[in-house]
Structures are given as structure tokens and as C-alpha cells.
Wavefront OBJ file of the C-alpha trace (Angstrom):
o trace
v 0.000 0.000 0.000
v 3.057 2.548 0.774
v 4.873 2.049 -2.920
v 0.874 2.403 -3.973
v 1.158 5.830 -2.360
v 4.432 6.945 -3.626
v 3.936 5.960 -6.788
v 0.509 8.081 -7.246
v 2.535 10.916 -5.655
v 5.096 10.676 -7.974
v 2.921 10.111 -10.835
v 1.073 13.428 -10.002
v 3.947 15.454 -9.135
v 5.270 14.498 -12.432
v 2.060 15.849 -13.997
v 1.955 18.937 -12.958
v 6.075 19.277 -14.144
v 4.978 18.454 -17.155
v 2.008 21.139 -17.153
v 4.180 23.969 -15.473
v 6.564 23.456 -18.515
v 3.630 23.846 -20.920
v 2.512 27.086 -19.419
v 5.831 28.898 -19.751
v 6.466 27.705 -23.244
v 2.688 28.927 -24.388
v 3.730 32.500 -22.082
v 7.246 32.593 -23.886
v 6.393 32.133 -27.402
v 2.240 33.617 -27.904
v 2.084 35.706 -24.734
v 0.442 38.941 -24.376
v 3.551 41.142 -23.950
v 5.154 40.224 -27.397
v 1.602 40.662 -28.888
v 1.346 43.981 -27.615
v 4.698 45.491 -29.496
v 4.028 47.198 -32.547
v 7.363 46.637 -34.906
v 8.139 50.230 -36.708
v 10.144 51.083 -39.202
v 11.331 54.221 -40.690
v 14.148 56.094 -42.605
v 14.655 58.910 -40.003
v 16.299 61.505 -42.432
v 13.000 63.125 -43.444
v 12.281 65.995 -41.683
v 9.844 67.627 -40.303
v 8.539 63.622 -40.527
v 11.441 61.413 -38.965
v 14.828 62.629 -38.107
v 17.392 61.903 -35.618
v 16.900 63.857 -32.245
v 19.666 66.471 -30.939
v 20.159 63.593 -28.329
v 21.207 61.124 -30.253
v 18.626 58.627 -28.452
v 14.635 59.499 -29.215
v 13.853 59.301 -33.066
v 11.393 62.706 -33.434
v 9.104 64.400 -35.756
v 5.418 63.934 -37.740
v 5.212 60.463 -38.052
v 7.306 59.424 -34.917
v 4.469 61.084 -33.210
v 1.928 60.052 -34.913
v 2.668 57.012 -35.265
v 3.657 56.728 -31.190
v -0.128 58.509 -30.246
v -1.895 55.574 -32.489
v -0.039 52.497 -30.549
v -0.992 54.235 -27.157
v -4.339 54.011 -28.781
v -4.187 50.166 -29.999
v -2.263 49.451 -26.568
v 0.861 48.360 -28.195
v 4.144 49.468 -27.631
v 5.632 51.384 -30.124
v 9.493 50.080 -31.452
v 10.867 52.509 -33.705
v 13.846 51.330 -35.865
v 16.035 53.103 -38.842
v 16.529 51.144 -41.764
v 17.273 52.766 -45.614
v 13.989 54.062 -47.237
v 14.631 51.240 -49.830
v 14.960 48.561 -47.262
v 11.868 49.460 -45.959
v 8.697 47.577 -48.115
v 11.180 44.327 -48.381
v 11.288 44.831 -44.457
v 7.690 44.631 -44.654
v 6.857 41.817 -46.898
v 9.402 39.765 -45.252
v 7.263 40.053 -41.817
v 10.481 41.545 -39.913
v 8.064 44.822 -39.058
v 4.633 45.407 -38.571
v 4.582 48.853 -39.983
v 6.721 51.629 -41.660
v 6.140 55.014 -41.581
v 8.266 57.201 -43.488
v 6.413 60.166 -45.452
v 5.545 57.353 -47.658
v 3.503 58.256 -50.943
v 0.759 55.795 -51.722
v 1.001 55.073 -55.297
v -0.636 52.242 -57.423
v 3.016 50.309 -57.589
v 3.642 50.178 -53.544
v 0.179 49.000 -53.727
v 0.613 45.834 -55.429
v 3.572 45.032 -52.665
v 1.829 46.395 -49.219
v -1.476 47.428 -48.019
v -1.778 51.350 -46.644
v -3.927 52.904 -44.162
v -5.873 55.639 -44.869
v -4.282 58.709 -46.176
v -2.352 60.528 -43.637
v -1.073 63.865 -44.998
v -1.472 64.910 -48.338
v 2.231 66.029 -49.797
v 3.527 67.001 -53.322
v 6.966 67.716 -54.868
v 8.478 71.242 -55.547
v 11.993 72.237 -56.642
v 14.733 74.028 -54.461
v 17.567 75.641 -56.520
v 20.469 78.386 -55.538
v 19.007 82.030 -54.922
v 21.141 82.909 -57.904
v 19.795 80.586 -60.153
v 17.270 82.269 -62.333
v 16.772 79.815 -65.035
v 14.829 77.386 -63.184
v 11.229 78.380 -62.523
v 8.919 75.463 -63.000
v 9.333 71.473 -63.504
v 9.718 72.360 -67.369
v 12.504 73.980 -67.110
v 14.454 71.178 -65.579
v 15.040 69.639 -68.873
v 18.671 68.658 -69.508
v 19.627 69.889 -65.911
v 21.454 67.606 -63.545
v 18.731 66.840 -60.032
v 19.560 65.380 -56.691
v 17.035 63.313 -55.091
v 16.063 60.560 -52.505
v 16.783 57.313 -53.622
v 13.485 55.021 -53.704
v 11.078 58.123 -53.462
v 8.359 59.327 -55.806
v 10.827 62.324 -56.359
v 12.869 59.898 -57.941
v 10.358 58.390 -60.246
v 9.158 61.510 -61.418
v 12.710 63.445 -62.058
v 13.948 60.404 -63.983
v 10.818 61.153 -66.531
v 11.892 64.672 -67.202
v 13.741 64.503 -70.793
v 17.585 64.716 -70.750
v 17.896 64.961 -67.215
v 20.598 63.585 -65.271
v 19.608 62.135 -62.203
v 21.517 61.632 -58.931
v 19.781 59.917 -56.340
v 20.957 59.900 -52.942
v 20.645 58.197 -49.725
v 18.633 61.149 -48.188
v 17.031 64.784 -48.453
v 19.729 65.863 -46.575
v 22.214 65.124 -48.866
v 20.364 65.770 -51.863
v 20.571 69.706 -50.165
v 24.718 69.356 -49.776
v 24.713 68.873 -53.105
v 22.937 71.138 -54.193
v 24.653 73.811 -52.338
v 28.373 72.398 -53.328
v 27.083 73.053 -56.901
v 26.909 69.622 -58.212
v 23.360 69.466 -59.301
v 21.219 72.315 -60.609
v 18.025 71.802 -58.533
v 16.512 69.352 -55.913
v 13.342 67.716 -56.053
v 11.728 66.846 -52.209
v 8.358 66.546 -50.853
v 7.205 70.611 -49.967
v 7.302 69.636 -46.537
v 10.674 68.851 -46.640
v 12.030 71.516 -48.852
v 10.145 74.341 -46.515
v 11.539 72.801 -43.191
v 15.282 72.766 -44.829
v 14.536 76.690 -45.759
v 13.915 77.610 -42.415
v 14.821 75.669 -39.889
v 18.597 76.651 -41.319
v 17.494 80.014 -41.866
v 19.833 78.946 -45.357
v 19.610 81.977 -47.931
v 21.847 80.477 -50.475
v 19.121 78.492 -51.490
v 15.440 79.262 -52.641
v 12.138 77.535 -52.920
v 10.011 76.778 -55.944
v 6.203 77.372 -55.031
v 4.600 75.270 -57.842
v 3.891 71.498 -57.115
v 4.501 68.958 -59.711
v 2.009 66.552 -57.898
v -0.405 66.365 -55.398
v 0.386 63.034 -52.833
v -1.343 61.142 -50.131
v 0.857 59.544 -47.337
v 0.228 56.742 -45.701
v 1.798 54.021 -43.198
v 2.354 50.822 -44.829
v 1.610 47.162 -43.402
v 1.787 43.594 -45.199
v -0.554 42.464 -47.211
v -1.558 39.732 -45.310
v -1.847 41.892 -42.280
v -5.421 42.754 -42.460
v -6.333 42.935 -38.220
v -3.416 45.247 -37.942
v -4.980 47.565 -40.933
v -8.451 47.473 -39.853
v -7.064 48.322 -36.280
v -4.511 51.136 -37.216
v -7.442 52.565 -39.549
v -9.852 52.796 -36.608
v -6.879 54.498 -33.994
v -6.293 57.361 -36.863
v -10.049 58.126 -37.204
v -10.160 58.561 -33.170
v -6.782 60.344 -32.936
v -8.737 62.997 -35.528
v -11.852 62.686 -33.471
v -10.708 63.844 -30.082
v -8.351 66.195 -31.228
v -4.793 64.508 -31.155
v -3.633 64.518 -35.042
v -4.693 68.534 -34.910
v -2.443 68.986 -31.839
v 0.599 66.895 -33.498
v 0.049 68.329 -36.821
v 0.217 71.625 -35.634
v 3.493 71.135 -33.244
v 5.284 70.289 -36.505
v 3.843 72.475 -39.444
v 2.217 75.387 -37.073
v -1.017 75.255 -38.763
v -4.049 73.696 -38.074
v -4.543 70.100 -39.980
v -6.809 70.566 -43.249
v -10.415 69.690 -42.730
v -10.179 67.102 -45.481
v -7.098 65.780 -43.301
l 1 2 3 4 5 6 7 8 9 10 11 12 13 14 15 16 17 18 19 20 21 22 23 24 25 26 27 28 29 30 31 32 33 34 35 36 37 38 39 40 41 42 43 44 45 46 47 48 49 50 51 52 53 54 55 56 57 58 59 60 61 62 63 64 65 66 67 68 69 70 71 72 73 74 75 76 77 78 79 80 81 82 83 84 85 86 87 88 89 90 91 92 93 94 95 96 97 98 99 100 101 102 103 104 105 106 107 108 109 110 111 112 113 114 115 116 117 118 119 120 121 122 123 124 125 126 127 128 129 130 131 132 133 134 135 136 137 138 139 140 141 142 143 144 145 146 147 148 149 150 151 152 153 154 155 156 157 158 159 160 161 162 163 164 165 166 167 168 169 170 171 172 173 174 175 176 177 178 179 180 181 182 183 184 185 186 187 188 189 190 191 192 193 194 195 196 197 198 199 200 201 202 203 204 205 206 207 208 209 210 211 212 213 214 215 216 217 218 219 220 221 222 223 224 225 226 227 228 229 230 231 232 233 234 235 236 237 238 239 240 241 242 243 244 245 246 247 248 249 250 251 252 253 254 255 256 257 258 259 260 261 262 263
């Protein structure tokens, strides 16, 4: 009757090992916490939308808020990483991030690799050139010129369809502006955004802004495809954010105007 005894005891103490292991493996690999992190990626040499803060540490700007007040609002928490602009949909379709934002156009080609959330901020591209420079005052006139821009950005795919031009693309808007003001290229097409922040946050009078837009551009943040929860979910934390007031109050930090209404 005694071995009886110990060997139920044993028996169930080896049970409930076996079930203790099962719970930590289940809490290790599916558990909440992991769920709850929202993977971001972005090329954080776009300002006003992503750039490096002055402490070396805290990615800032647009989209790094944004993007921060709508995974308080899904209850995730927010990972920001920096990763080329052209690394960024292979990042995506490759499932190693959930989302990137990046002052990303939405265009009919990055639709057929990734699925967008609702438009964001509507952009478009103007010209900077040197104050000196005359000669250049519309997207016409760029014929034959040489043009820095941002590799892997709708800048890019619309400067390499004006005729005879020669093209330099670049790693980012920042250095599509050194060149431009070592005299290598002739003009610079950005985002307006991007050419107005350059203009004054550096207070730079060497160079000088073209007012008319060559297009008219909806940005959006990018998921997979297959990612449909995650679309639905991001989709329903940007309408709120507009709702209650949030978007206006981030929008106008960074651009000191209140959002559109069509925003």
C-alpha cells in the first residue's frame, strides 16, 4: 500500500512538471507582452517627418508622433527602428516589421507590394535651386539639368521622366541639399514639406524655394498584405486620434497650422 502511495505521488507530481513546462512555453512564445509590441520602421532623415533627435537617443518628428499617439491608442508598444527608405517595403513583406512610416507616398506600384492605411497627410513635390539661379522656374525647365534626389522616393520616379535629365539619387534629403549647395546638381526635387523645413529651420539663404507642385500626394503608413487585423485596427486608432483632437495637436506642433479639414 506505501509504494501504492508513492507511486501516485510521484505520478502526479510528475504531472503537474509536465504542465508547469507547458505554461511557460505557451507565455514565452504567444504571450500577451510580445503581442502587444508594434514593430516600426522608418528612414529617419525626413524631416519635419522622422529625423534623428539632438540627443542622439529618441527618433522625433510627424510620423514618430503620430505614429507613437496611435499604438498608445491600440495598446501596443511602439518600437521605432532606422533602416534605408529602400529597405523598408522588403522589411515589410518579409514580416520583420509590422509597420513603416516614413512620409511614404501611396502610389498604385507600392500598392501591389503592401497594403496602406488611410491617407495621412497629403504632400507634393516642388523644386529648391540656388538664390542665384534664375533659369529654373517650374518642372519644365528642368530639362537637360542635372537633379539630386532621394533614392526610392516618388521624387525619384518623377525626375527620372523629365527629358535629358541627369539624375543623382541619394541616400537622403539631406544630402540631396549638400549637393545642391556644393554646386553639383542644378536643382533638388523633395516633398514641400521637406524643402520648406530645410529653408527655415537653417534660416539657409543660399538656397530658394520653388512654389509650384509637380504633384499632389497622399501619405500613408504601410503594413503587409496579409496583415489585415493590424490595418483594420490602425485605420480605426487614426479616425479617433482625428476625433478627439490629437492629429490637430501633433500636426500643428510640426507644421504650425491647423490640420486641413479634409485631413
Amino acid at each position: 500500500m506505501k509504494k501504492i502511495l508513492l507511486l501516485c505521488m510521484a505520478l502526479i507530481g510528475s504531472l503537474l512538471l509536465v504542465a508547469g513546462c507547458g505554461g511557460n512555453t505557451a507565455s514565452k512564445d504567444g504571450g500577451s507582452d510580445k503581442a502587444k509590441v508594434l514593430k516600426v520602421a522608418t528612414n529617419a532623415d525626413f524631416a519635419p517627418f522622422e529625423f534623428q533627435g539632438a540627443d542622439g537617443k529618441e527618433y522625433q518628428g510627424f510620423d514618430m508622433d503620430l505614429i507613437r499617439a496611435l499604438g498608445k491608442e491600440m495598446g501596443m508598444q511602439v518600437k521605432i527602428d532606422n533602416i534605408s527608405f529602400d529597405g523598408l517595403i522588403p522589411a515589410l513583406q518579409t514580416g520583420n516589421i509590422d509597420v513603416a512610416i516614413s512620409g511614404m507616398s501611396i502610389n498604385d506600384d507600392r500598392k501591389k507590394k503592401v497594403a496602406f492605411s488611410d491617407p495621412y497627410y497629403e504632400a507634393g513635390l516642388t523644386i529648391m535651386v540656388k538664390a542665384d539661379n534664375n533659369n529654373i522656374k517650374s518642372f519644365k525647365d528642368l530639362q537637360g539639368k542635372k537633379i539630386a534626389v532621394q533614392i526610392g522616393t516618388t521624387s525619384a520616379t518623377e525626375a527620372k521622366k523629365i527629358p535629358n535629365a541627369e539624375v543623382k539619387e541619394l541616400n537622403s534629403s539631406a544630402d540631396t541639399f549638400l549637393e545642391l549647395k556644393a554646386g553639383n546638381v542644378d536643382a533638388v526635387i523633395n516633398d514641400k514639406p521637406v524643402n520648406d523645413y530645410y529653408k527655415v529651420k537653417n534660416s539657409d539663404d543660399s538656397v530658394k524655394r520653388i512654389g509650384e507642385k509637380l504633384t499632389l500626394e497622399n501619405y500613408g503608413i504601410a503594413m503587409n498584405k496579409d496583415n489585415t487585423e493590424l490595418v483594420k485596427n490602425l485605420n480605426e486608432a487614426l479616425k479617433k486620434l482625428k476625433a478627439n483632437g490629437e492629429y490637430n495637436k501633433i500636426y500643428k506642433k510640426w507644421f504650425g497650422t491647423d490640420a486641413p479639414a479634409a485631413t
